[in-house]
Structures are given as structure tokens and as C-alpha cells.
C-alpha positions as CSV (number, residue, x, y, z in Angstrom):
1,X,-16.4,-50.7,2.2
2,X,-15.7,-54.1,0.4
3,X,-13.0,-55.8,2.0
4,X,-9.4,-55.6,-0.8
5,X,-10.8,-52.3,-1.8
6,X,-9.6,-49.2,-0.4
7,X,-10.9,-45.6,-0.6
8,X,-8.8,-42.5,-1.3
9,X,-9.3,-39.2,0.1
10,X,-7.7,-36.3,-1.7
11,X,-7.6,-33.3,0.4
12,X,-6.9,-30.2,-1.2
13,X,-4.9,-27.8,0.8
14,X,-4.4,-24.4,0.1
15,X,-0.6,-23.2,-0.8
16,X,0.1,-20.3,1.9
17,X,2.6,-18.0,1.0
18,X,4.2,-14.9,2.7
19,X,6.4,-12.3,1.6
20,X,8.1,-8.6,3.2
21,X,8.7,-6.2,0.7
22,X,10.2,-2.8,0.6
23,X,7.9,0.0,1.3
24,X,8.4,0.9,-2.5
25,X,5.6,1.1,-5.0
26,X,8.1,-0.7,-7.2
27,X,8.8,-3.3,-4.9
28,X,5.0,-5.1,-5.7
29,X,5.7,-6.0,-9.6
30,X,7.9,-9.4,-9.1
31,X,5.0,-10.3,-5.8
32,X,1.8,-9.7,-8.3
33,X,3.6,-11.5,-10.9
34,X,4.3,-14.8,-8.8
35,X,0.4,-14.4,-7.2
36,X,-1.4,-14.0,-11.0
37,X,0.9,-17.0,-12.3
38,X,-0.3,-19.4,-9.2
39,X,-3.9,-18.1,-9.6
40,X,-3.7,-19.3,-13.2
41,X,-2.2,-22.4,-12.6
42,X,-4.8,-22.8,-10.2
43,X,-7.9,-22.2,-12.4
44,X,-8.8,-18.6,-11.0
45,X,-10.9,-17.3,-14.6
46,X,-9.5,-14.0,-15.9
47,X,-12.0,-11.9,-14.0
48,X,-11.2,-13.2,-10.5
49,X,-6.9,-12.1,-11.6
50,X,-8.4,-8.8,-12.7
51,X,-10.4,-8.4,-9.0
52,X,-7.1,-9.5,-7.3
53,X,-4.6,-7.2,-9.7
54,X,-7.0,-4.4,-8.8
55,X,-7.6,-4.8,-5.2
56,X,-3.9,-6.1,-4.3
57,X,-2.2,-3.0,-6.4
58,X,-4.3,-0.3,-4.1
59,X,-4.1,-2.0,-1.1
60,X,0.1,-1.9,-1.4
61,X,-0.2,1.8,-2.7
62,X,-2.3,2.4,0.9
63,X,0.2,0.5,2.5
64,X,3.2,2.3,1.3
65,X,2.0,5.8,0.4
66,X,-0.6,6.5,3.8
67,X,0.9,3.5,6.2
68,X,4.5,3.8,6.0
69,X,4.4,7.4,4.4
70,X,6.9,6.2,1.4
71,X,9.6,5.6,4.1
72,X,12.0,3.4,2.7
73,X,13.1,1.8,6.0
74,X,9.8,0.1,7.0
75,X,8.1,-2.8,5.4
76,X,5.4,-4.3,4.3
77,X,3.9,-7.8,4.9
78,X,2.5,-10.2,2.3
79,X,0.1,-13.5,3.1
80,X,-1.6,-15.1,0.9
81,X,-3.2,-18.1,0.2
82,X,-4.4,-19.7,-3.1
83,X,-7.0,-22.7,-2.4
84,X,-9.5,-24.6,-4.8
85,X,-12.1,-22.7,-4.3
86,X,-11.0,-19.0,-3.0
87,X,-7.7,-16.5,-2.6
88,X,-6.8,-14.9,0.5
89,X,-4.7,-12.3,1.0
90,X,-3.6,-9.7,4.4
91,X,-1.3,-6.6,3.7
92,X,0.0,-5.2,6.7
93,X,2.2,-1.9,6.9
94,X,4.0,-0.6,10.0
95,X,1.9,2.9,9.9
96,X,0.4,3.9,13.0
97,X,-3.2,3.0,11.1
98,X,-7.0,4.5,10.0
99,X,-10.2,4.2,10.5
100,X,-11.4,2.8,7.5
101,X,-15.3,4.2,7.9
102,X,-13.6,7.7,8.2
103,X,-12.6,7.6,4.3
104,X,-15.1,9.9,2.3
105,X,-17.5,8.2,0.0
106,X,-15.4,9.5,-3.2
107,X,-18.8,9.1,-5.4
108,X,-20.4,12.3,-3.3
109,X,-19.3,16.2,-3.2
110,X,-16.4,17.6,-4.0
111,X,-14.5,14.4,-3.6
112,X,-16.2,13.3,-7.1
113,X,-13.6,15.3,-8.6
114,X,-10.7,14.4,-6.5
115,X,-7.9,12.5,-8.2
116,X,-7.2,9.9,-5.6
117,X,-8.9,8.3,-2.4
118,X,-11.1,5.7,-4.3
119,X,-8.9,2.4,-3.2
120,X,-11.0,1.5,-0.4
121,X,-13.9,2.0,-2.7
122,X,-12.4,-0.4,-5.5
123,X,-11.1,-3.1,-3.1
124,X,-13.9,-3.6,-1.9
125,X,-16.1,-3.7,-4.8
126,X,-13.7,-6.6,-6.3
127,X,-13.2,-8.5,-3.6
128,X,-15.6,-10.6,-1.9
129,X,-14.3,-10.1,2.0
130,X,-12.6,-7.1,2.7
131,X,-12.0,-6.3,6.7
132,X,-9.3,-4.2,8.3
133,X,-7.4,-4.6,12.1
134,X,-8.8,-2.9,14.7
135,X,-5.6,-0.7,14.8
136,X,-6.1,-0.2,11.0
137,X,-2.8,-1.3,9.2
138,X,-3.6,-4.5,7.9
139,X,-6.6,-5.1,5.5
140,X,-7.8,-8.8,5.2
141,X,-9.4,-9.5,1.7
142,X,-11.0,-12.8,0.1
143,X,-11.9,-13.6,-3.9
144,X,-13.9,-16.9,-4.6
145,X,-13.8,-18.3,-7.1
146,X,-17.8,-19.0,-6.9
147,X,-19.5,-16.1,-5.2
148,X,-21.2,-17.0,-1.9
149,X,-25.1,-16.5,-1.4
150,X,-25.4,-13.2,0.0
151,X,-27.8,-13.4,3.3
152,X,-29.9,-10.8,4.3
């Protein structure tokens, strides 16, 4: 570097957030709004909010409905993160847990015709990353803005 001339280094850091809700269906509206507002401000393109909107809404409605079986008194935990390049997020009930490889495949059998059980299915065909805890009550999922090369 020339000497009287200096170099700046911007580091973007992602904004972290985290938020514990009611175990209400309700109680998501005034958390999606807050996350779709920074992911526009933060150049996410209106399919990556769509992805997120669909992904986050049936990961809360497993979270309240299956994890903490619509009780009232339990919780459930928001993290997210919104970063230049990607969104993270982890939803964590206080239910005992699944196994998420024990949910049917709701595109075969009977279970074509059943009126629920698909949100696994959806989350994880909008979101890039989509792992669970080993005990089953959080889920873990990632949208970037720029898809990742898929390895074989």
C-alpha cells in the first residue's frame, strides 16, 4: 500500500435476531411481518420472501400444533439472521420432538388425499438447508439469496 493512502475494509455482518412467542398460531403475524420488512430492506427478491413466508408459516404451525400441542403455557423460540448473502432461521418448541424421516411422503397412497401433513414437504422444497435436532424440536433452515452449486 502507498504510504498516506489507507484501505477500508467493510465487513458485512449479519443482523441476528431472536424472539419467544406464545404457542398461538396468531402469535407469528407481528414476527413474519418484522422478518419480510428486513429481508426487503435487505435486497432478498420477492421469491426468496415467498420461500421464507412459506417455510417459516409451517414450521410455527409444527411447532405449535404437533410440538407444544396448542398449549398456551409453552413457547416457542425464534433466531434468525438476515446476512448479505443468505437468511437463517431455527424454530424451536418445547414438545417432546419427531423423527422427521418417520413423516409419510404425502405425494404417495392414501396420504395424497389427506388434508394436512405436507409442511415438512414444503419447507424443505423452499428452503435451501433444512435440518432438525437430534431430539427433533427445533428445525434449522437456510434461503440464499444465490443458490449454492449442488455436489454430487
Amino acid at each position: 500500500m502507498d504510504a498516506g493512502r489507507s484501505e477500508l475494509i467493510v465487513l458485512e455482518t449479519p443482523n441476528n435476531y431472536s424472539v419467544t412467542v406464545e404457542s398461538r398460531l396468531s402469535a407469528i403475524n407481528d414476527v413474519c411481518k418484522e422478518i419480510f420488512s428486513t429481508l426487503q430492506g435487505s435486497s432478498f427478491s420477492e421469491d426468496d420472501i415467498f420461500a421464507v413466508h412459506l417455510a417459516l408459516g409451517e414450521a410455527f404451525i409444527n411447532a405449535v400444533t404437533h410440538g407444544n400441542k396448542m398449549n398456551p403455557d409453552k413457547k416457542v423460540q425464534i433466531d434468525y439472521s438476515v446476512g448479505s448473502d443468505k437468511f437463517e432461521i431455527s424454530i424451536t418448541d418445547q414438545g417432546n420432538g419427531f423423527e422427521p424421516e418417520e413423516v409419510p411422503d404425502p405425494r404417495v397412497g392414501k396420504n395424497l388425499y389427506k388434508p394436512s401433513g405436507r409442511g415438512v414437504l414444503l419447507m424443505s422444497s423452499y428452503m435451501d438447508v433444512v435440518k432438525y435436532n437430534e431430539r427433533g424440536n427445533r428445525v434449522y433452515m437456510v434461503r440464499y439469496k444465490e443458490k449454492p452449486e449442488l455436489t454430487k
